[in-house]
N, C-alpha and C positions, 0 to 999 in steps of 0.2 A: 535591416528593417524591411522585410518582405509581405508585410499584409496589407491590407488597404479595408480598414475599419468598415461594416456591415449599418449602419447607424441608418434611424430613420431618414435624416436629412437627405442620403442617399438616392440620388435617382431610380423612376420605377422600373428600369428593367432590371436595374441593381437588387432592388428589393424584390423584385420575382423569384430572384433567385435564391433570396435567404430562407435557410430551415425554419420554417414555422409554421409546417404542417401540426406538430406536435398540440399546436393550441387548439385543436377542436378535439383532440382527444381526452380522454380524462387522463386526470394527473396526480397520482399518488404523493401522500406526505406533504403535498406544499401546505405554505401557512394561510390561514384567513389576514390577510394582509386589511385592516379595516380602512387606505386611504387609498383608492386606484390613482386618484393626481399623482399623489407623491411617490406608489410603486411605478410609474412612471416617468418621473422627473429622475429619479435613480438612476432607472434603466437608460435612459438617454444618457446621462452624462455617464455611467460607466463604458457607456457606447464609444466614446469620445476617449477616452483614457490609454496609454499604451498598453497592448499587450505584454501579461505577466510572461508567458513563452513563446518560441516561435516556430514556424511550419517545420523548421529544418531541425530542429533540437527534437521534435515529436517524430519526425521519421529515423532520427539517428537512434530512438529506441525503440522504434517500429522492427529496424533489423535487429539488434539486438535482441528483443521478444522472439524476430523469426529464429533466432540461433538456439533459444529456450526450447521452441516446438520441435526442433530439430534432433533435440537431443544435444546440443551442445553446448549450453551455457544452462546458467541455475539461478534464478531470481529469487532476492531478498525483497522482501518488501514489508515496512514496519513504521511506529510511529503510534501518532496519540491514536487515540478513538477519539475525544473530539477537541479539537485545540482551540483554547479560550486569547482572545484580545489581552490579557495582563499577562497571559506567561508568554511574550513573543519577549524575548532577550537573547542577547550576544550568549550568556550562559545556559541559556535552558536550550536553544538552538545547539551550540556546542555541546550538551551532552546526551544528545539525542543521537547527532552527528557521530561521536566517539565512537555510541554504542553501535550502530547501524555499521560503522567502519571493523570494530571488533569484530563482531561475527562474522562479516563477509573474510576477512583473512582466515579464520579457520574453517570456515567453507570451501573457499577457495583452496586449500590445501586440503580440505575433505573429497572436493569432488573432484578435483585436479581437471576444472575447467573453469570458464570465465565466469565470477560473479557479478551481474545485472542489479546494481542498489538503483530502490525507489524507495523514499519517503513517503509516509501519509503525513505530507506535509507539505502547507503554504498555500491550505485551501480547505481541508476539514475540518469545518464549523461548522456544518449542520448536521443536523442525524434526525434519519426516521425513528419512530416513537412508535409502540405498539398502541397508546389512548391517546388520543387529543387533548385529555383534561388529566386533572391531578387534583384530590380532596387533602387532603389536614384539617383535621379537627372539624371536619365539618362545612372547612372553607373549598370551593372548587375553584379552581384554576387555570388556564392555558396550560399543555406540559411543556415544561423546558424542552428547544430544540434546539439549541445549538445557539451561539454567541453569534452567528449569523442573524437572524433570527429575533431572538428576546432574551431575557436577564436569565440569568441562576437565582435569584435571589426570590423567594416565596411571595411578591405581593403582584397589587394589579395590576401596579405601573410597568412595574420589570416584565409582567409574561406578555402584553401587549407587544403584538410583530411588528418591528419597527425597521421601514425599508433603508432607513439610513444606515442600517447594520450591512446593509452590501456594502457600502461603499468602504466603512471599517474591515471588511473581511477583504477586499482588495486591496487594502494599504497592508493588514500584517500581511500580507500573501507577501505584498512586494518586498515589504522588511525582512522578512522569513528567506526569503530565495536570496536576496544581497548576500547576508550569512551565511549561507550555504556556499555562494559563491568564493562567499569572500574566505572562508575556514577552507575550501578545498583548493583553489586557484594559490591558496598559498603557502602548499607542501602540506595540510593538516591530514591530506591524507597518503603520508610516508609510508609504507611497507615496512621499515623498519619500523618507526618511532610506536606503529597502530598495535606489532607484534609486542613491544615492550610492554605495551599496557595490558596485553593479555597476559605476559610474563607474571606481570603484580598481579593480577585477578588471581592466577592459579594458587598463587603465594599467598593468599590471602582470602581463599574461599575453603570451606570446609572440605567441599569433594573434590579439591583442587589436587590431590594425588592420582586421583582417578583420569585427572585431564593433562597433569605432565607427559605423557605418553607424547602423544597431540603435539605437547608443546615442544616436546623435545626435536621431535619431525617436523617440525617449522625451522627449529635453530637447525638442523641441519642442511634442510636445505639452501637456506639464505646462505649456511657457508659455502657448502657446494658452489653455489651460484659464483660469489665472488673467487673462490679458488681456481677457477675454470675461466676468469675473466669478465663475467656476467657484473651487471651493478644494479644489486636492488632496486634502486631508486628508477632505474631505467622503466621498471613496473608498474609504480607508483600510478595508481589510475584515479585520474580526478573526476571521472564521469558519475554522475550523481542526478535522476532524475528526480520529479515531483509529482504526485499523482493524489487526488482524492475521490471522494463517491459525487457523483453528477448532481446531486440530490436537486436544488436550487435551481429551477429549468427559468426562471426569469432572467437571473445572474448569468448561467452559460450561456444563453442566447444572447445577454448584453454582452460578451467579450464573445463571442462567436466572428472568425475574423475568416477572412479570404484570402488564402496566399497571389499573391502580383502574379507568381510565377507563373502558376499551376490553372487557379480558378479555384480551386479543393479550398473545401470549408473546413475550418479546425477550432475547436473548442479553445482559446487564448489562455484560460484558465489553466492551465496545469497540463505536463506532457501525456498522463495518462488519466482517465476517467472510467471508473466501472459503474455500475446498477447495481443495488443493493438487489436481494432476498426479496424485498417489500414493493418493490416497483418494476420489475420485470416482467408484467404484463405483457404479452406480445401483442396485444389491439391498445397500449396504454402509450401516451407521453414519452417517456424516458425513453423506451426502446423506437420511438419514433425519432426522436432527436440527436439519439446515440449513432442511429445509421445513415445521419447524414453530415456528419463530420470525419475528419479522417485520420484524426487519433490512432491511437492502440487505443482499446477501451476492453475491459472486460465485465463479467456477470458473474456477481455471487449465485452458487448452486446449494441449496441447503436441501433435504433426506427427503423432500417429497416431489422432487424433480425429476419426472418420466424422462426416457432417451425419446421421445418425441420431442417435447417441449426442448431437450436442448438442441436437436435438430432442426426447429424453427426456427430458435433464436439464432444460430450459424444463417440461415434462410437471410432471416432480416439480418444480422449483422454484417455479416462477413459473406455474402452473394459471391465475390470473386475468391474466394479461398486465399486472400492475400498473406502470406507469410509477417509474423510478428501483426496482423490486425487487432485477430481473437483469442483472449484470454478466458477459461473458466476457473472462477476462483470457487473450493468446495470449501462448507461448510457444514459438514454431516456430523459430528458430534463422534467421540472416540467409540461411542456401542452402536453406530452404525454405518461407518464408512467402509468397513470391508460387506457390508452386505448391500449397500446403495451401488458404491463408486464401481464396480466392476459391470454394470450394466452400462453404465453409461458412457465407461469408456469404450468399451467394445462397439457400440453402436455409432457411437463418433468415429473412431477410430475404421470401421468397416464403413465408412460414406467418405470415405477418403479425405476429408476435412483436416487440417492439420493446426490445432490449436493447442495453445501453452497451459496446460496441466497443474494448479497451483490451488495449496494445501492454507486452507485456512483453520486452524485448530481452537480458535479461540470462540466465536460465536455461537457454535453449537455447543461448548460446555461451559454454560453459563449456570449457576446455581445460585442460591440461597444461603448465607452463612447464617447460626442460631441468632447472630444479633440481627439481623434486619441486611447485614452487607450485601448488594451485588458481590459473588466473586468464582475466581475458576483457582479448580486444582491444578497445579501443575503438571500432577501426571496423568489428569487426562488431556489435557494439551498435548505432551509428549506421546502417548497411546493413539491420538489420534493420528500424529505426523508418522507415527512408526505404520498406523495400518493404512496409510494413503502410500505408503513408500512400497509393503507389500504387495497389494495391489497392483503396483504400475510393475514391479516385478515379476510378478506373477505374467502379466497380461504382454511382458516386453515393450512395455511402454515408459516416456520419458516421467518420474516425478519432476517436474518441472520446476517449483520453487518451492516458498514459506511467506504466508501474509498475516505479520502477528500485531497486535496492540500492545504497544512498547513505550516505556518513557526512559533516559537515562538519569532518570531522578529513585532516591531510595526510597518509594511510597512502598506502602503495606495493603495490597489490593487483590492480589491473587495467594493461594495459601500453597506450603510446600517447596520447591527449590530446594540449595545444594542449603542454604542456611534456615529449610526448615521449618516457613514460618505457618503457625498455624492459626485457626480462627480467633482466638483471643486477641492475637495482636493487631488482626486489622484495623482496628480504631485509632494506631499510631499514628501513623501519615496514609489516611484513607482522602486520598485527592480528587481521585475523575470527577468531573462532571457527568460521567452518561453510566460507560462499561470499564469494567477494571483492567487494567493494565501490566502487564510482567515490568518490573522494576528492573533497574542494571544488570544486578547479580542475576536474576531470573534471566533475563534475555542471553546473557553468556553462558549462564549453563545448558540454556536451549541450542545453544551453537554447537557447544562441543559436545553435549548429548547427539547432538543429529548429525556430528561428524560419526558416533559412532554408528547409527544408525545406517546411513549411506554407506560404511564400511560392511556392516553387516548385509545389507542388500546388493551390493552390489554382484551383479549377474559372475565377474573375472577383474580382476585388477593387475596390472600387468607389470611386473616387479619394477622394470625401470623406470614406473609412474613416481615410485616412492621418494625418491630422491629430487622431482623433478616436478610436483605439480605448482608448485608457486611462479614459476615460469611460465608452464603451459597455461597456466589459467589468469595470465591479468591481459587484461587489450592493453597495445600500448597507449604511450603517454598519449592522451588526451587533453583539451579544455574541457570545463566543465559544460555539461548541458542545463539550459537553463540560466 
């Protein structure tokens, strides 16, 4: 228990010290919150509350981020687009969990280095909104933002912002992280048992012959391992972090904690924190508040983003070029990440700045299905990740990871995968609340698509990799973080 709560009660040189520069700046996406008492009666008693993480668990993927920049590890990172109060369960938790575990073992074996899982999970409830309002029929409305925030539900009561929704959004956060604890602290995340269930996936998805390959060079090496004296299980890596978007600059500043140790301020809420597309102002809030915490934190980068603009934001973020600090997370859209992305890495890359490179494929191919659906193809998702991979090839630079919106539930949200599904069917199990989601199947055929992907790119691969990357690539046994 290493922080010492930030809380107004707090003596004033105490509070001199806290980040709250951010409050005279403007502040993108927050709610009209209509009762200041009660956004304040909140905020104090969240004040009060223990921290959901701790100083030590956000610097232990601070280095693991630095090993990403480095070129030596590969970040997963996945989960809702926005996660509602009634789906927190032992089951919906575990098959989120599964899925986020499956990939990362055929990654792992794809890149034949360490894979870095993080969650967008156990904190993303709120989402920016392109409008403020929302008409039906003639009726106007608050727009839904998130379960944070106000209801899904179309009337006046539900879309009124209601601050006692922080305090619900830090109770699932905490339910949310036990689970997670509790599912990996307790062997769920085996090396072997994680490989069996891509076993069934193969055996039981349509392009599943296309991915025995893959799978077959899994079972071999696991037998390698043990034949040679090696034990699987020795692999077995329970580390698992938690990360959502910053959005909520009331809320991060109520769990805004102090480490005892250090003095270093750290957002409590979650190990890592980014800035959407929508608030990355560099004279705004967000990126005021972001630079005075000591997270890992990253910045969504979407197709109109100069190599200036991302050289300030390194300015304000990351002043000391701290290895594992800064993340940019791209967002270009699959028709134009080969003509964006290579400007900007070049220009980062030549200012010597050394940040973690990470592909987001989903927000910039967002469409319109004939019925009215939010939804994305999946193989512009996949086009996108393959021309973020060229790219960094091209350029000799690290593809750093994959940040997708994912559920391990079988909704019908995004169109395409190895089973196919196209516009008609989305009406089956069309679930989000905000953006659409890759469904199980969907998210393992992104796995093993982008194992081949990575195989295709890669610069040399070095024959005695082959036999030996599930080795080389888990940290050892760990506790979980978080």
């Amino acid at each position: 228990m290493n922080f010492r709560p930030t809380d107004p009660t707090a003596g004033a040189a105490e509070r001199s010290r806290q980040p709250d520069g951010w409050r005279s700046l403007p502040a993108a996406q927050q709610p009209t919150w209509p009762d200041a008492a009660a956004l304040a009666g909140v905020t104090r008693e969240l004040a009060g509350l223990p921290p959901l993480v701790f100083a030590g668990e956000a610097e232990r993927l601070k280095q693991r981020l630095a090993d990403v920049a480095r070129g030596e590890a590969f970040l997963l990172q996945g989960g809702d687009c926005a996660e509602t109060f009634d789906a927190v369960s032992d089951d919906a938790v575990h098959r989120k969990l599964s899925t986020l575990l499956q990939m990362s073992a055929v990654l792992t074996y794809a890149a034949a280095m360490p894979i870095v899982k993080v969650g967008r999970l156990a904190g993303q409830y709120a989402k920016p909104r392109s409008k403020p309002d929302e008409t039906r029929d003639g009726v106007t409305l608050p727009v839904y933002r998130g379960d944070a925030v106000n209801g899904f539900d179309f009337t006046e009561a539900a879309r009124i912002p209601d601050p006692a929704r922080l305090l619900q959004m830090y109770q699932a956060s905490a339910n949310t992280l036990n689970l997670v604890r509790a599912f990996t602290a307790g062997g769920y995340a085996s090396l072997s048992q994680v490989h069996e269930w891509n076993r069934d996936f193969v055996a039981g998805s349509p392009a599943g012959r296309r991915y025995e390959r893959l799978a077959d060079g899994i079972d071999q090496a696991l037998g390698f391992m043990r034949a040679t004296g090696g034990r699987p299980q020795d692999f077995d890596d329970a580390e698992f972090y938690v990360s959502h978007e910053g959005l909520l600059l009331d809320y991060e500043a109520a769990l805004t904690r102090v480490d005892a140790r250090t003095g270093a301020r750290y957002a409590a809420s979650g190990h890592m924190l980014w800035i959407g597309e929508r608030t990355r102002d560099l004279d705004g809030a967000h990126v005021e508040y972001f630079s005075r915490i000591s997270n890992p934190v990253a910045v969504k980068l979407g197709p109109t983003t100069t190599p200036d603009v991302a050289l300030r934001l390194i300015e304000r973020l990351d002043p000391q070029q701290e290895p594992g600090r800064l993340s940019f997370i791209i967002r270009m859209g699959a028709g134009k990440v080969r003509d964006v992305l290579p400007g900007l890495v070049e220009k980062v890359t030549a200012s010597g700045a050394r940040v973690a490179w990470i592909c987001d494929p989903m927000h910039g191919n967002t469409m319109e299905a004939p019925s009215g659906h939010k939804t994305r193809r999946f193989d512009d998702v996949l086009e996108e990740v393959r021309g973020f991979f060229e790219v960094h090839k091209a350029l000799g630079t690290h593809a750093g990871g994959i940040h997708v919106e994912l559920t391990g539930d079988d909704v019908t949200e995004c169109v395409g995968g190895g089973h196919n599904l196209d516009f008609d069917g989305l009406h089956a199990r069309y679930e989000s609340v905000c953006d659409p989601r890759l469904n199980r199947s969907q998210s393992l055929d992104l796995a093993f698509l982008l194992a081949e992907v990575m195989n295709e790119t890669r610069a040399a691969v070095r024959p005695e990799a082959e036999l030996g990357p599930l080795g080389a690539g888990m940290y050892a046994p760990a506790t979980l973080a978080g």
